[in-house]
Each structure stands twice: as C-alpha cells, then as structure tokens.
DSSP file (Angstrom, degrees, kcal/mol; ACC not computed):
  #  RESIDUE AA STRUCTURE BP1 BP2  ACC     N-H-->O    O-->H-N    N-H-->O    O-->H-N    TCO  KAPPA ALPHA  PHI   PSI    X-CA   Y-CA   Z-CA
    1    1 A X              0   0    0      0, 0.0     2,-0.7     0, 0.0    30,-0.2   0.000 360.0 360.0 360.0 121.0   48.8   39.9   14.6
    2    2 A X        +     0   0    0      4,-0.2     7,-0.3     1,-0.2     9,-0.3  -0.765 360.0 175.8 -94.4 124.6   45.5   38.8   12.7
    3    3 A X        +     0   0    0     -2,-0.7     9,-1.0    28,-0.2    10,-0.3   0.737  68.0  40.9-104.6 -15.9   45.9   35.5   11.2
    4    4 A X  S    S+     0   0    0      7,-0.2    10,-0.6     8,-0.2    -1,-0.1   0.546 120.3  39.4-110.4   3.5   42.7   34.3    9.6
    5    5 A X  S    S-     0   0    0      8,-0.1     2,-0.7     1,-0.1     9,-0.2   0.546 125.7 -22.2 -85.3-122.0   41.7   37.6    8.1
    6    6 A X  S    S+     0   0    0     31,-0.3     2,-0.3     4,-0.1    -4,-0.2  -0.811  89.6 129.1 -86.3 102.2   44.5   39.9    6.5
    7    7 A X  S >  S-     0   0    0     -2,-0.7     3,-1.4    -4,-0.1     4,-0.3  -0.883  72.9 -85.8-154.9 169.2   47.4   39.2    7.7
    8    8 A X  T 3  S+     0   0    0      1,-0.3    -5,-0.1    -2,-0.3    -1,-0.1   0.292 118.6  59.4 -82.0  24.6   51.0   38.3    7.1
    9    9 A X  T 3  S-     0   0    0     -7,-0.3    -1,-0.3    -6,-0.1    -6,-0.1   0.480 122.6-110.1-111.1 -16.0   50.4   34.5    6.8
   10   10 A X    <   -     0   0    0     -3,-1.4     5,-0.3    10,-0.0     7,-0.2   0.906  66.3 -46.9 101.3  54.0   48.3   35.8    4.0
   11   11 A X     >  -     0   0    0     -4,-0.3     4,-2.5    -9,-0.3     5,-0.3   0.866  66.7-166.9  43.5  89.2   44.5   34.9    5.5
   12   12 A X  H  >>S+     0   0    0     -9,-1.0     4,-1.3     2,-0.2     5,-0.8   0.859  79.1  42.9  -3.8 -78.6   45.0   31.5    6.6
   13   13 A X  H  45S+     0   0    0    -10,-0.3    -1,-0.2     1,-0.2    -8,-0.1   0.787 113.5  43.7 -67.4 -39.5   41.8   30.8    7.0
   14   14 A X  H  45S+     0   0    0    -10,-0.6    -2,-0.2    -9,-0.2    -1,-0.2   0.564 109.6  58.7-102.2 -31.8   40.1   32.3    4.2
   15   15 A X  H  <5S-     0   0    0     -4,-2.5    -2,-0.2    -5,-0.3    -3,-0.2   0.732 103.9-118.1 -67.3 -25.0   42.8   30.9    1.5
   16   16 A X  T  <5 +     0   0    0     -4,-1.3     2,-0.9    -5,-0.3     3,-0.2   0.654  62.2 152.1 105.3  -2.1   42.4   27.2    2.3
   17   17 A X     >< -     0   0    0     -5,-0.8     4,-1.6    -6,-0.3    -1,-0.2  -0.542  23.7-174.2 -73.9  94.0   46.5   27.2    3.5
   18   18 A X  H  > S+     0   0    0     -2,-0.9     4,-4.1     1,-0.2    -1,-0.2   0.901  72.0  46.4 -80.6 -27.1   45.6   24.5    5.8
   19   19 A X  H  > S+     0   0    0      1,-0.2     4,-1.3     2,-0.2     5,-0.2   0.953 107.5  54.1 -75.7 -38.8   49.3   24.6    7.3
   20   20 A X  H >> S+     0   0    0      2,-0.2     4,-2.5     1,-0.2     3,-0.9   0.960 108.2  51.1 -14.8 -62.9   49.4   28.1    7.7
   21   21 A X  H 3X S+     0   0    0     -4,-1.6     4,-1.9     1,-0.3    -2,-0.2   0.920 112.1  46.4 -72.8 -49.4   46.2   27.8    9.6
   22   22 A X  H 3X S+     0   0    0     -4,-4.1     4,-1.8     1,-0.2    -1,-0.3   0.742 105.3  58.0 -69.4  -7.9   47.6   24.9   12.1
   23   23 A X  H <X S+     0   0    0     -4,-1.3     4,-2.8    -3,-0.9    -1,-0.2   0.821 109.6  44.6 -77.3 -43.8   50.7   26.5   12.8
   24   24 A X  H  < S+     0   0    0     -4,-2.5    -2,-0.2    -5,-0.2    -1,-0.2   0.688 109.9  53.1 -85.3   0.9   48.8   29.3   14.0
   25   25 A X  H  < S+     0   0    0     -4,-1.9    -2,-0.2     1,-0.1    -3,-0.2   0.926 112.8  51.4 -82.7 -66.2   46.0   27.1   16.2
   26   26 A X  H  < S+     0   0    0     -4,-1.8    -2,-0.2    -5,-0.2    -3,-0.2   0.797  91.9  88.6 -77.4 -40.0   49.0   25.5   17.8
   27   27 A X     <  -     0   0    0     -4,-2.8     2,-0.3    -5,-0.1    -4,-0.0  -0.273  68.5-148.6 -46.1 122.8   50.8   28.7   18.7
   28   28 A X  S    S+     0   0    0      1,-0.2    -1,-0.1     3,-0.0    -2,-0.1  -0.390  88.4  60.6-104.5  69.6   49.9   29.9   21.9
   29   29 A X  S    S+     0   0    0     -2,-0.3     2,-0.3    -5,-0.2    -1,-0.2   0.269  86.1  93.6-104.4 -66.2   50.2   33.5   21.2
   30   30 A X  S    S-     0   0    0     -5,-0.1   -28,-0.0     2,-0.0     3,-0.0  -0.294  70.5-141.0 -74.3 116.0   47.8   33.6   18.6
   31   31 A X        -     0   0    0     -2,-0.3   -28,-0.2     1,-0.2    -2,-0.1  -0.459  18.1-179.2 -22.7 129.7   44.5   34.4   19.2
   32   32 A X  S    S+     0   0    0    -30,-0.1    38,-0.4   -29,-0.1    -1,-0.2   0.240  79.8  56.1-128.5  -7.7   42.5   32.0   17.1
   33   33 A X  S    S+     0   0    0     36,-0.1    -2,-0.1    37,-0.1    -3,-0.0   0.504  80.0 122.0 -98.6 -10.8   39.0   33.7   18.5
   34   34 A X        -     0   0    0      1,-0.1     2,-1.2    35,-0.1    36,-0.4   0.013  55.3-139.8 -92.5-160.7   39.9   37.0   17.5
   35   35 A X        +     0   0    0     34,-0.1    34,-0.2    32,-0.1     2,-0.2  -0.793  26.0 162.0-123.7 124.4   37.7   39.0   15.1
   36   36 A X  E     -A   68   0A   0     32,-1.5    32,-1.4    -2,-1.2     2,-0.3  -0.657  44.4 -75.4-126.1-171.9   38.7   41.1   12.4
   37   37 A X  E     +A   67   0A   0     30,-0.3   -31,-0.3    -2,-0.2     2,-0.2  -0.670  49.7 168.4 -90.3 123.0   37.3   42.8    9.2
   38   38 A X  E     -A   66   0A   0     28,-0.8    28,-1.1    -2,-0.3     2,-0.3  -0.667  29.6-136.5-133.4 163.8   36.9   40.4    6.0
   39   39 A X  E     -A   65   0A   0     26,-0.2     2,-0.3    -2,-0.2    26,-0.2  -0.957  28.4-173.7 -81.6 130.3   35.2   41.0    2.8
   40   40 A X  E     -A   64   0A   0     24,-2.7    24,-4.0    -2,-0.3     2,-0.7  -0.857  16.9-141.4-111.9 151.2   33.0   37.9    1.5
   41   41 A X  E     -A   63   0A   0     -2,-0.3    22,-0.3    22,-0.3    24,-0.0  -0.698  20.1-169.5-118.3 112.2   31.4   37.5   -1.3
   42   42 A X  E     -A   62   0A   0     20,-1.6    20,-2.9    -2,-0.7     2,-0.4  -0.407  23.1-127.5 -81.2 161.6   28.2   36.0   -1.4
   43   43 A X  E     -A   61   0A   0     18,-0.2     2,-0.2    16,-0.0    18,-0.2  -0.851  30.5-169.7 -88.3 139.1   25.9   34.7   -3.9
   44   44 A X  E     -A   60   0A   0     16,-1.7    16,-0.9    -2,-0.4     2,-0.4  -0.896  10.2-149.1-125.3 166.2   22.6   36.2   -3.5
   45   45 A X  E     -A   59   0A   0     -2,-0.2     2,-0.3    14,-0.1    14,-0.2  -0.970   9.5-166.8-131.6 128.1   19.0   35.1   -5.4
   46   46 A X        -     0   0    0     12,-2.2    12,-0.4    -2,-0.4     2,-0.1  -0.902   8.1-151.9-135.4 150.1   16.3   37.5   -6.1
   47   47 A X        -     0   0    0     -2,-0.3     2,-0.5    10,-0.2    10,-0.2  -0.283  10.2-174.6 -60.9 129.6   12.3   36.5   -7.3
   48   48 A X  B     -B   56   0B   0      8,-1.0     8,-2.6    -2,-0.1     2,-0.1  -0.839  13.8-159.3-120.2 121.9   10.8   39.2   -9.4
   49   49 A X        -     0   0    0     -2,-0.5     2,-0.3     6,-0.2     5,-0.1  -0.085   7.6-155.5 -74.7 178.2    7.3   37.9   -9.7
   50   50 A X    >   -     0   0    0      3,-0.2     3,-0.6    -2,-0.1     5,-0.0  -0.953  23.5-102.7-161.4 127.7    5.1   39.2  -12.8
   51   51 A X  T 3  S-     0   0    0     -2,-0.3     3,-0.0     1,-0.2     0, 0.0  -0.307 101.3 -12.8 -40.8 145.4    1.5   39.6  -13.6
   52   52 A X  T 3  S+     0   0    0      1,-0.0     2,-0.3     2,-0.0    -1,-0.2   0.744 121.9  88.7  38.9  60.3    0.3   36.8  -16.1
   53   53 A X  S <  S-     0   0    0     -3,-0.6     2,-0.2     0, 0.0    -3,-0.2  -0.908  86.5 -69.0-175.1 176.2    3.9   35.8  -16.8
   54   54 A X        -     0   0    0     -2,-0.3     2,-0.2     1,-0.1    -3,-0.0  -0.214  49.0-114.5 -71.6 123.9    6.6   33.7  -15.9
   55   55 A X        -     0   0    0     -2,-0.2     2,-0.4     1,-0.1    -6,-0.2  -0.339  30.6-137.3 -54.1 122.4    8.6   34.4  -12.5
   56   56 A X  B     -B   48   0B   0     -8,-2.6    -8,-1.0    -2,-0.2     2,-0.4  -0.805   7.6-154.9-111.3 146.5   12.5   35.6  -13.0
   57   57 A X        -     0   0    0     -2,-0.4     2,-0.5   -10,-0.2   -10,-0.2  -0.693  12.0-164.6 -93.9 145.4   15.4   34.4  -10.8
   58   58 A X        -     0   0    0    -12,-0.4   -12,-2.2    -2,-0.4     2,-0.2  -0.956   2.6-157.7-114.2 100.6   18.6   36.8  -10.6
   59   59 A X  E     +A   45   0A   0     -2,-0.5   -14,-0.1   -14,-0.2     2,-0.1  -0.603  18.1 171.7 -71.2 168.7   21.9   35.7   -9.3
   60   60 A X  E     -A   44   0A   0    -16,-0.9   -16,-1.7    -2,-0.2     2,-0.1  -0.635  31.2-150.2 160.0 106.6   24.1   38.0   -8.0
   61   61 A X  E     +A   43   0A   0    -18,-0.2     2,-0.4    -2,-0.1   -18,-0.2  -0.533  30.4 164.6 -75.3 149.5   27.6   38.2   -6.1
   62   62 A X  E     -A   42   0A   0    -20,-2.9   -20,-1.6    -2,-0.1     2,-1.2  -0.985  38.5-105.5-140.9 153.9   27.6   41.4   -4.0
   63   63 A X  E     -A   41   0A   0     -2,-0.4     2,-0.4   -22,-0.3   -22,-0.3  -0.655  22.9-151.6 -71.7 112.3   30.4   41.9   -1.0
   64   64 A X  E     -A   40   0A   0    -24,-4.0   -24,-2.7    -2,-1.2     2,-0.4  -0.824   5.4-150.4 -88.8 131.7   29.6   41.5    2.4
   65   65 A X  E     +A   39   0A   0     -2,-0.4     2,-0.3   -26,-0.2   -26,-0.2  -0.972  35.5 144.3 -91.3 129.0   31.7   43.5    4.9
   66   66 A X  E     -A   38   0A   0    -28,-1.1   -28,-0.8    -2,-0.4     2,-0.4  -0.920  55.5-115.9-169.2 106.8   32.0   41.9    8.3
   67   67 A X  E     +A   37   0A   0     -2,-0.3   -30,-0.3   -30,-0.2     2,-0.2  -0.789  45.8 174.8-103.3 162.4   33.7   41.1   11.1
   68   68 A X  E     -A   36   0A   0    -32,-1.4   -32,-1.5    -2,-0.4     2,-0.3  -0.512  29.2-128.8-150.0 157.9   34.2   37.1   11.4
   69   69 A X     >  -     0   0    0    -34,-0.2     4,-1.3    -2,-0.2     5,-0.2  -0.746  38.0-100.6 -95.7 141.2   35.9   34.9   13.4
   70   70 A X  H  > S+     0   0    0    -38,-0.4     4,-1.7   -36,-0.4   -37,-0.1   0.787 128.2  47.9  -0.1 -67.8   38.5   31.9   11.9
   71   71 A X  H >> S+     0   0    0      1,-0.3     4,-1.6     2,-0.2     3,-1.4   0.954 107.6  45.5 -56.4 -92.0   35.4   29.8   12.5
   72   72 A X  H 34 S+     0   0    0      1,-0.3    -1,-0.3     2,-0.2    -2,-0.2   0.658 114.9  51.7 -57.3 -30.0   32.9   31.8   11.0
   73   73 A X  H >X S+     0   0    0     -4,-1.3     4,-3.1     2,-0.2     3,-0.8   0.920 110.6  52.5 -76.0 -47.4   35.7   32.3    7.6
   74   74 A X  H <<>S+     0   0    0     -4,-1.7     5,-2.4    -3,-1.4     3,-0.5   0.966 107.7  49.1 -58.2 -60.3   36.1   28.2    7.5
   75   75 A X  T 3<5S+     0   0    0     -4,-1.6    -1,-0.3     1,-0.2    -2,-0.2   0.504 110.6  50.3 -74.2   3.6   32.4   27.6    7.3
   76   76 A X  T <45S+     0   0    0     -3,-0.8    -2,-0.3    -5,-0.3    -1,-0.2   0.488 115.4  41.9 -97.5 -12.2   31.8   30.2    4.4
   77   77 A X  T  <5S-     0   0    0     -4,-3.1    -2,-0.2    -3,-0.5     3,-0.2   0.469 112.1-118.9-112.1  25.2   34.4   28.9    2.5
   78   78 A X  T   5 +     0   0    0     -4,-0.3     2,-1.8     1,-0.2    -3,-0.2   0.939  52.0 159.5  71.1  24.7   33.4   24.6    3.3
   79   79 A X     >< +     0   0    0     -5,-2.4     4,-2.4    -6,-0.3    -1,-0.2  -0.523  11.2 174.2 -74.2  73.6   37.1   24.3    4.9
   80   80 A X  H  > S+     0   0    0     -2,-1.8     4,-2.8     2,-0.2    -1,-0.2   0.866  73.0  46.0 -73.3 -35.8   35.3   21.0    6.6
   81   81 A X  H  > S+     0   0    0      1,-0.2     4,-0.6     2,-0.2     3,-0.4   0.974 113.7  46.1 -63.1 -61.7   39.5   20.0    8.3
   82   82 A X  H  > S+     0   0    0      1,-0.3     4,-2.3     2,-0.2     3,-0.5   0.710 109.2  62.2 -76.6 -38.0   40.1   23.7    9.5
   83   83 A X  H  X S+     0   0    0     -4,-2.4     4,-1.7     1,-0.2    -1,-0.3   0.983 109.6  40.0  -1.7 -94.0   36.3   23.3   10.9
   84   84 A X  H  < S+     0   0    0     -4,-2.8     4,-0.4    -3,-0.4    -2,-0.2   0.369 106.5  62.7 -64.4   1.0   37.3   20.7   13.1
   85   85 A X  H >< S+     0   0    0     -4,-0.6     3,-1.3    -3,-0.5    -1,-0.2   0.842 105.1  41.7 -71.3 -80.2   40.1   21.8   14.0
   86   86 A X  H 3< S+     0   0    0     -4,-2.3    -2,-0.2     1,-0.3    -3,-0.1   0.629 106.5  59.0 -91.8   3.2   39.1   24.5   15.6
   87   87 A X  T 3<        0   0    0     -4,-1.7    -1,-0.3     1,-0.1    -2,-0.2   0.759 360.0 360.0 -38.4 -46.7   36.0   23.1   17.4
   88   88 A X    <         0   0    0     -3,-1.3    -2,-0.1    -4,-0.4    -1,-0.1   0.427 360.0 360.0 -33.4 360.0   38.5   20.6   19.1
C-alpha cells in the first residue's frame, strides 16, 4: 500500500491531510520510507538575455515526474508538522 504518493488515503503526504499522514507514521505496517511515483509541479524561471535591450524573465509551471519519498513530498509542498514528524 503506498501512502504518501497515490494511494487509498488519497496522498497523505502531498494533500496536507495531516491526520491521514499520522495514522499512517504510527502504523507499523506502513512503510513510511518507501518511494513511489509522484507528479510535481514546479515553478521554473528562465533569463533570455538580449543585445542592447532589456533582459526577460519567464515563469513557467512544467511537471516533474519522480520518485519521492513522504519526506521529500512534505518539503515540496512546506508541510513544516509532517516534516517533523517524520524526522523524529
């Protein structure tokens, strides 16, 4: 059962369902290290510099495909409890 990805607790980790998420640290069944297949989406910045003229910034989201750990999901989305939690 993957719990902080896609899963039937409904990504734990990656909604913010902070009870979800402790129910399944405190189970000792559940893995909580293992690593499964997420999409993120990041923001990304790119420079296009210019002769003689003013530099332009570009935002952009694109999708990352990955696999992540709990851990790794908590610090991309700033889940600062579920962080410490599973450092403990």
């Amino acid at each position: 059962m993957m719990v902080f990805g896609h899963s039937a607790t409904g990504g734990a980790s990656y909604s913010g369902d902070l009870k979800s998420a402790f129910d399944c640290i405190d189970d000792p069944y559940v893995d909580i290290n293992f690593v499964g297949a997420v999409s993120l989406k990041v923001r990304m910045a790119e420079v296009h510099c210019r002769n003689e003229s003013e530099n332009v910034v570009r935002f952009e989201y694109k999708d990352f495909k990955t696999d992540v750990t709990a851990l790794f999901v908590a610090v991309h989305t700033g889940n600062t409890t579920l962080v410490r939690k599973l450092l403990v």
